[in-house]
N, C-alpha and C positions, 0 to 999 in steps of 0.2 A: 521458375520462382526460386529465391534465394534460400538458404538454406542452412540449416546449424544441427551440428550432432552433442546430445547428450548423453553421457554414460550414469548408468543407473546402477542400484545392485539387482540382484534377482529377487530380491523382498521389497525393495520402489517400484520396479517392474509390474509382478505381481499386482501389487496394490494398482496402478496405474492402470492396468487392465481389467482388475475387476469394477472400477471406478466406471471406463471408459464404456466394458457390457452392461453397468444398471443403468449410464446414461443413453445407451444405445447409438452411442459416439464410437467413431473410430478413435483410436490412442493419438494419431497424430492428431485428429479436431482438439481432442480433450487436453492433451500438452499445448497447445496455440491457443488454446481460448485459457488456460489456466495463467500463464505466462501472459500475458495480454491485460489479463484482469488486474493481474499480480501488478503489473506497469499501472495501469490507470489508478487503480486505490494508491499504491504509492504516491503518484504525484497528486491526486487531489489531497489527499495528507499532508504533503511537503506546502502545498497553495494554501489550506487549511492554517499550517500553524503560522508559514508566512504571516497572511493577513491577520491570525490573532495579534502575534508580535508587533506589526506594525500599528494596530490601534491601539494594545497598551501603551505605549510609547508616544502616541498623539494623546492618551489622556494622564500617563504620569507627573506631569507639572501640577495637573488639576487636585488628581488623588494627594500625592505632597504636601500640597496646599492647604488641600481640608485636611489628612492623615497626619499629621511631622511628627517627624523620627520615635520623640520618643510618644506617643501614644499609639502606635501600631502595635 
């Protein structure tokens, strides 16, 4: 299986292990699902503001219309 090194200090270490023994995870599960999760909320985030963007944008003519310039 593929494979990537991280360097950590000895105080992220630390922490990562004591993280890794209350979840009763090994370090490598708990950095892989950490980094994994990290990936998935990002992009549903990135999908997220995507699609706001694009519906403002299909109803800004509308807002303008009833809003103009100067009464906002």
């Amino acid at each position: 299986m593929p494979g990537i090194t991280i360097e950590f200090t000895e105080e992220e270490l630390a922490e990562l292990r004591a993280e890794a023994k209350e979840q009763g995870k090994a370090i490598k599960r708990l950095a892989h699902d950490i980094l994994t999760e990290d990936v998935v909320r990002r992009r549903q985030k990135q999908q997220f503001v995507e699609g706001a963007a694009k519906l403002a944008q299909e109803y800004m003519a509308e807002f303008e219309s009833v809003f103009p310039e100067g009464s906002r």
